[in-house]
PADOGU-783229 format. One record per residue (C-alpha): residue number from 1; residue in one letter; x, y, z. Coordinates in Angstrom, 1 decimal, always signed. Layout:
residues N
+------+---------+--------+--------+--------+
: voza : drentor :      X :      Y :      Z :
+------+---------+--------+--------+--------+
:  NUM :       A :      X :      Y :      Z :
...
+------+---------+--------+--------+--------+
***
This chain:
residues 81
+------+---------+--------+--------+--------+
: voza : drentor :      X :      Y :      Z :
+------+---------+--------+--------+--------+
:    1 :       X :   +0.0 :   +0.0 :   +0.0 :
:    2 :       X :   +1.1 :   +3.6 :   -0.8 :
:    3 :       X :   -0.3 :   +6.6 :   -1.1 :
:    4 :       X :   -1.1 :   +8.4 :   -4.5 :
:    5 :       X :   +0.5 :   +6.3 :   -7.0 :
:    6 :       X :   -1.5 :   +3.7 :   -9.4 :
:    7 :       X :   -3.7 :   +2.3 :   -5.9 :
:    8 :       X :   -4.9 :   +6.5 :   -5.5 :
:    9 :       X :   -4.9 :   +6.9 :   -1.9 :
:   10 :       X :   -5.0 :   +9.7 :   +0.0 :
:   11 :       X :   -5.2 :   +8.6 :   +3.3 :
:   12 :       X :   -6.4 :   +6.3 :   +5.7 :
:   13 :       X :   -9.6 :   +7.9 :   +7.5 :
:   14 :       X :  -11.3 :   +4.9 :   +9.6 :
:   15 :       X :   -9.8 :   +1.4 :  +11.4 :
:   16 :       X :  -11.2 :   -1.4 :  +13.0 :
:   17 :       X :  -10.5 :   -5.0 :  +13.8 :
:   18 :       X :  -12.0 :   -7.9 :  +13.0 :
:   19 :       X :  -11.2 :  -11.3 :  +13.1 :
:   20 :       X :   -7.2 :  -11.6 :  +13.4 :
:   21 :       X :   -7.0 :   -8.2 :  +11.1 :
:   22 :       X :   -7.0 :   -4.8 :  +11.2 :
:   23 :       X :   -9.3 :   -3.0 :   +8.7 :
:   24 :       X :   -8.6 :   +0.3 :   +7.2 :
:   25 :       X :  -10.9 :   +2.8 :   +4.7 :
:   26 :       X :   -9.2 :   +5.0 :   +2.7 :
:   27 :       X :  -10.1 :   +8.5 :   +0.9 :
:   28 :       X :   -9.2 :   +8.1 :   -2.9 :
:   29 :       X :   -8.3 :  +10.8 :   -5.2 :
:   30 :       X :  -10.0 :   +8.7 :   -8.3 :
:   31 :       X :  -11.1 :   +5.4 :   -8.4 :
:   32 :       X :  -13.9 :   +5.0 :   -5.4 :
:   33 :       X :  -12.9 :   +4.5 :   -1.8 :
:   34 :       X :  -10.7 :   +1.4 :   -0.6 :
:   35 :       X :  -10.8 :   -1.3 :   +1.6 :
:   36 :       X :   -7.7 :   -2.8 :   +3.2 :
:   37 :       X :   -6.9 :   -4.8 :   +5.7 :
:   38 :       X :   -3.3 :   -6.5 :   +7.1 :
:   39 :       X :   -2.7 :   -9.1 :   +9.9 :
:   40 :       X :   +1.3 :   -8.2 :  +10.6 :
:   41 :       X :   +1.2 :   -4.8 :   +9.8 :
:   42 :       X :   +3.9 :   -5.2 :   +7.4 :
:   43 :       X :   +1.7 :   -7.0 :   +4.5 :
:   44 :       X :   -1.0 :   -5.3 :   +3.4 :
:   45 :       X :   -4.2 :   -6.7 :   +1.0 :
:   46 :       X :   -6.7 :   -4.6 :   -0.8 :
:   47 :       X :   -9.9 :   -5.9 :   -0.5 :
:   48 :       X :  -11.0 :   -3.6 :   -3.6 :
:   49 :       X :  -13.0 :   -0.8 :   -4.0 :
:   50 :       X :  -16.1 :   -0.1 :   -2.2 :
:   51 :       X :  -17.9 :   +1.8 :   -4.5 :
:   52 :       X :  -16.4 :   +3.6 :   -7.1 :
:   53 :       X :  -18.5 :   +7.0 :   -7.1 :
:   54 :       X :  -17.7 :   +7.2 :   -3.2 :
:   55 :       X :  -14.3 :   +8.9 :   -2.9 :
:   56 :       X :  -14.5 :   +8.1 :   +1.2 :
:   57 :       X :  -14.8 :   +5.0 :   +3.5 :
:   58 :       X :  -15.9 :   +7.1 :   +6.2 :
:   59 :       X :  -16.5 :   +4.4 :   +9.0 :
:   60 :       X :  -15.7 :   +0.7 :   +9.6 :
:   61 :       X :  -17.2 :   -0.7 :  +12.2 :
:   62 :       X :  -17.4 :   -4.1 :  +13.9 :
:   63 :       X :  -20.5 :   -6.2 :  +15.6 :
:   64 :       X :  -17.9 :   -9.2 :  +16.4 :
:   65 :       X :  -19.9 :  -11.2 :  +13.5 :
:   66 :       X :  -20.2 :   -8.3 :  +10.6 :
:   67 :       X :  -18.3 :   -5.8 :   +9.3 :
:   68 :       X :  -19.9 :   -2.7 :   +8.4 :
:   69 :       X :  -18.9 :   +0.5 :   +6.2 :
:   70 :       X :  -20.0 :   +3.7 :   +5.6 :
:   71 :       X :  -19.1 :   +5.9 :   +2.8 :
:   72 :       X :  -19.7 :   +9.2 :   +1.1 :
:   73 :       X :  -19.8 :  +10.5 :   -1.8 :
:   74 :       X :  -19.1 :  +14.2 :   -3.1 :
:   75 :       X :  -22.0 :  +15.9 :   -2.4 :
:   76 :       X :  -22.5 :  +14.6 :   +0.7 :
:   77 :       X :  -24.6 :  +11.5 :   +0.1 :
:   78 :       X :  -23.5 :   +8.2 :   +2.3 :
:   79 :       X :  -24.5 :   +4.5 :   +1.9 :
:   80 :       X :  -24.0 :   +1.6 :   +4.0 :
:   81 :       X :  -22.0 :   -2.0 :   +3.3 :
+------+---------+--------+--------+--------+
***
């Protein structure tokens, strides 16, 4: 993971964890937001884009059996995964 380059990230704006990983969203300059994830913090996998008209992963949150994400779009619009 790097940010700008071909993957497009900005920055990392929400974390959780969930089972044996940590969970990142990302705020993308193209391409939709990201969802990444890494168990050593050392390797990290993209888990792809969320939705690609919604720049920002805004929240990831945990229910111990689900996780859940929020994201936004330009104007201001969120939906839930």
């Amino acid at each position: 993971m790097g940010y700008g380059g071909p993957s497009g990230v900005d920055r990392v704006i929400s974390m959780e964890t969930f089972g044996g990983y940590l969970y990142f969203g990302t705020h993308t300059s193209f391409g939709g937001a990201q969802l990444w994830r890494t168990a050593d913090g050392v390797t990290f996998d993209s888990l792809g884009v969320v939705n690609s008209n919604f720049p920002t992963l805004v929240s990831i949150k945990s229910t111990g059996t689900r996780l859940f994400m929020v994201v936004k779009d330009y104007s201001g619009e969120y939906q839930l995964y």
